[in-house]
N, C-alpha and C positions, 0 to 999 in steps of 0.2 A: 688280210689273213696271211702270216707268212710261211712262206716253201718248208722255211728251214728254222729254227731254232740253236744258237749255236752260244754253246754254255761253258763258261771256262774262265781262261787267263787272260787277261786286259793290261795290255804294258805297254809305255810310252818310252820310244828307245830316242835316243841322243846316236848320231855315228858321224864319223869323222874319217873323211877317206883325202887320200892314201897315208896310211899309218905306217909307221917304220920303226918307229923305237921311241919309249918316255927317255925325254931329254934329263940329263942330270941335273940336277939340284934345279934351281928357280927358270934355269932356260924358257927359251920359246921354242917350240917348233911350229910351221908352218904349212897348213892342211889345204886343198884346193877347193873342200865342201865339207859342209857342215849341214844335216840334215835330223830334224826332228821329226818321227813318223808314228804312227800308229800300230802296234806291233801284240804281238803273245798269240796262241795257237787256237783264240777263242776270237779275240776283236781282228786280227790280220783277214783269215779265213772272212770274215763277215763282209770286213769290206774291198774282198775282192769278187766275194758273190753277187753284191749291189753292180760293182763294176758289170758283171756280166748279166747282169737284168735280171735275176734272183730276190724276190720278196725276202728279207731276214730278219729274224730278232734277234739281238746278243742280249745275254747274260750274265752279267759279272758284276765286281766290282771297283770302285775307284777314291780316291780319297777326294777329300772337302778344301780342294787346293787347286793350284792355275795348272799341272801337269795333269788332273782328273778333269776338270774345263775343255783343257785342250782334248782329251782323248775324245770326250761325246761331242764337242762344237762337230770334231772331222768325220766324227761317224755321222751322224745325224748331215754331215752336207754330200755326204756320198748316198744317203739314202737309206743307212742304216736305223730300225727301229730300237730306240736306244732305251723306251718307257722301262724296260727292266734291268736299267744298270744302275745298281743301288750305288750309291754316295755314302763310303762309310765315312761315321763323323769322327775317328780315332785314326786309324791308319793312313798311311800315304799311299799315293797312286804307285803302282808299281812301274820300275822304272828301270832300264838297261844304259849302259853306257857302250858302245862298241865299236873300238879304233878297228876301223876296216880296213885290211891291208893291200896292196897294188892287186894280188891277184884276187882276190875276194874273200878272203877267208878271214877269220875275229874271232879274238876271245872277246868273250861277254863277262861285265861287272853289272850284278843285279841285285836288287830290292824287290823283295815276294811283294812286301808291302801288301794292299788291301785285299791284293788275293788268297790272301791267307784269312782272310773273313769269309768269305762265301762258304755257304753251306747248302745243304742240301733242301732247305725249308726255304733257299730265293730261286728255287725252279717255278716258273709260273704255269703248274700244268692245265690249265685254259686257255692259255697261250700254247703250251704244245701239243696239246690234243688236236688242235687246229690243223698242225702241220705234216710232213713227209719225210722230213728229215730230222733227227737230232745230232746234233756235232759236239761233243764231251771233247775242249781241248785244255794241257795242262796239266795232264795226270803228273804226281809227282812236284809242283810246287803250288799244289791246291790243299793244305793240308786239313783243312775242315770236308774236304771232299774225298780225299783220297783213300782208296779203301773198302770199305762197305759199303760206306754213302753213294760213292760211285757205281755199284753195283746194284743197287738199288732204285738209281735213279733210272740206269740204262736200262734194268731191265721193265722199270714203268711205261719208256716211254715205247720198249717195243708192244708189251701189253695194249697200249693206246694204237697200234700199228705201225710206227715209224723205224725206217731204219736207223740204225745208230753206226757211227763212225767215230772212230778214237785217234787223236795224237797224242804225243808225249812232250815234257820238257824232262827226259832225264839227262842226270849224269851215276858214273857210278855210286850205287846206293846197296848195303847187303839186304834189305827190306824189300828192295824190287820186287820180287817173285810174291812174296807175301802180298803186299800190296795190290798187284794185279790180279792174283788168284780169285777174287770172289768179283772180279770187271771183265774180264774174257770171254765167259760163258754169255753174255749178253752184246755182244760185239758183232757186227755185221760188218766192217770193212774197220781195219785196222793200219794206219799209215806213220809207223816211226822210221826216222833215218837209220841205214843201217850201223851207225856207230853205237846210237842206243839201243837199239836191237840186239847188237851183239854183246854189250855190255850185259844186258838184262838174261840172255840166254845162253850162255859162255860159249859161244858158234860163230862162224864167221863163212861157212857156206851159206849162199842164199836159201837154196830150199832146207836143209839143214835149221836155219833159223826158222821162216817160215813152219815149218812144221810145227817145229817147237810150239808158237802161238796155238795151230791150229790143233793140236793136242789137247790145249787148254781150253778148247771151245769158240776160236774164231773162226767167221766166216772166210772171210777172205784177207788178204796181208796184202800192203802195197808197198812194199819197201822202198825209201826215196834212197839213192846212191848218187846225190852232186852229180858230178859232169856224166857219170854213167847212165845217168835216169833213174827207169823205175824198175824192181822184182813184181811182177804179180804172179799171185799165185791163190789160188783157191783150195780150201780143203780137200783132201785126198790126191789133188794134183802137183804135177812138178810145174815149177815158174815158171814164168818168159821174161825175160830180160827186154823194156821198149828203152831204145838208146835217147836220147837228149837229141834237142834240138843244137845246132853249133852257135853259137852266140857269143860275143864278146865280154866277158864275164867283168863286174865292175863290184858286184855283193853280194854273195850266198843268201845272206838276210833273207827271211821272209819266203825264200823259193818253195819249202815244204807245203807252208801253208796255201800258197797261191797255188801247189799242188792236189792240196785239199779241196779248194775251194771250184778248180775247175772240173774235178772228179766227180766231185759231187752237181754242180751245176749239171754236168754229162747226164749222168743219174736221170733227175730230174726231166730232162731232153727227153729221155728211152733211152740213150746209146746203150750198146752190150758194153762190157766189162774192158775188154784192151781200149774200144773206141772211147768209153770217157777218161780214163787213166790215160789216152795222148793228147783229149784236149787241156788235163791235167799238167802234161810237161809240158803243153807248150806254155801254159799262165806259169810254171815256174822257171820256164827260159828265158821270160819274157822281162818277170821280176829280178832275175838277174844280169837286168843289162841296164840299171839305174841302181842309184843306193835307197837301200829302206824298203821293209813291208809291200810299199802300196805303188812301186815305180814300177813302170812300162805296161801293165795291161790299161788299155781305156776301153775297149766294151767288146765283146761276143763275137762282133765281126771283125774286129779285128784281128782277136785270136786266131782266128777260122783262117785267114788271110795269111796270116804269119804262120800256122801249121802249113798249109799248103802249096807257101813259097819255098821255107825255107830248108836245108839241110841240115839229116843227120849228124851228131857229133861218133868219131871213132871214140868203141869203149877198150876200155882201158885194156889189160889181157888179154 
């Protein structure tokens, strides 16, 4: 019976570190790693809850190809229950390519690819009625989801009693607002970076943003800030800024999600509200000290070990 239910985007990213510049014309340039992962704000999150001894089921889709093979062989060996990732037979697995640069930071070239098939009818609710948690990740390159469907989904599953928590993949889009307007009001913990954050609500003060969402009907906001950490802030309150752990940063990749996924693991635990949102940064300081989604957390205790060795990062300002 799983914890959690975690329904969304399934993307298999390609990254290439340290990236510097496309060499001109037929050139070669020459990378130190090349790493293929398991990645998007649905399948990441999943398997870094297994990591942390978290029963989960993902939901998505993947295409009838070796890049959709790979995605479930690696979930299903982490221990992820994989029975409801449908195998579309027309689309391809969705898929990123992402030159990772010395300091960690990448643009992203992506294919929606099969996530652009799932719909709101491959929710398996006998599978989440079972559970405690629903994890909706992806809004914005889910286009059979995005929208209503999503607001209907989330608000079933709190009906069923589960909390629901939201990520994003935006970029700027003038549909934002729209889109999210009828997903909000059914939101229990809400975690976009604050760049799409501020995109979506034309703000760039944390509680200022923050609000914003909680206007709309969210519970709570966990805004990810990179090396700064995390904003938490709950409705009608002003935020706390929890700073980052100091970490030798090698890939941004993936840290949101494995912020996700520790947040919610916490959850799960009992911890109150700041104590799981810092076992949260520390699975996303942890993720950013290897390339790709699913590097450096290996289980619970070690997290726990790594939060309470290591040091603070100074925040920026």
């Amino acid at each position: 019976m799983p914890q959690v239910v975690s329904f969304g985007a399934h993307i298999a990213d390609a990254l290439g570190w340290p990236f510097t510049q496309v060499p001109p014309g037929q050139q070669l340039a020459i990378l130190e790693q090349i790493r293929f992962t398991v990645a998007g704000t649905a399948a990441a999150p999943s398997v870094n809850l297994a990591k942390l001894g978290v029963d989960v089921a993902t939901v998505g889709r993947v295409g009838a190809d070796t890049i959709g093979d790979f995605v479930r062989t690696t979930m299903d060996g982490y221990g992820v229950d994989t029975t409801h990732l449908v195998t579309d037979p027309v689309l391809q697995t969705s898929a990123s390519l992402l030159p990772i640069r010395a300091d960690g930071s990448r643009p992203a070239l992506h294919v929606i690819g099969a996530n652009a098939g799932l719909r709101e009818d491959d929710v398996p609710w006998d599978v989440v009625a079972q559970a405690q948690v629903f994890h909706l990740g992806g809004l914005f390159v889910l286009p059979g989801v995005d929208g209503e469907p999503a607001g209907r989904i989330l608000a079933r599953a709190r009906e069923l009693g589960l909390t629901t928590t939201v990520d994003l993949l935006a970029s700027p889009r003038p549909d934002a607002q729209d889109l999210l307007a009828p997903v909000l009001p059914h939101v229990d913990f809400l975690l976009p970076n604050v760049e799409e954050a501020g995109w979506i609500t034309g703000r760039e003060d944390y509680d200022e943003i923050a609000r914003w969402f909680h206007d709309r009907g969210v519970g709570t906001t966990l805004l990810t800030l990179g090396g700064d950490g995390v904003h938490v802030a709950r409705a009608g309150e002003r935020g706390t800024v929890l700073p980052a752990f100091a970490v030798d940063v090698v890939d941004s990749t993936g840290c949101g999600d494995a912020l996700t996924a520790g947040f919610v693991s916490g959850l799960l635990d009992g911890l109150d509200l700041h104590a799981a949102a810092e076992r949260g940064l520390a699975c996303g300081s942890l993720v950013a000290t290897g390339l790709g989604s699913d590097a450096g957390i290996v289980d619970l205790a070690q997290v726990e070990e790594f939060a309470r060795s290591t040091p603070r990062a100074a925040v920026a300002g």
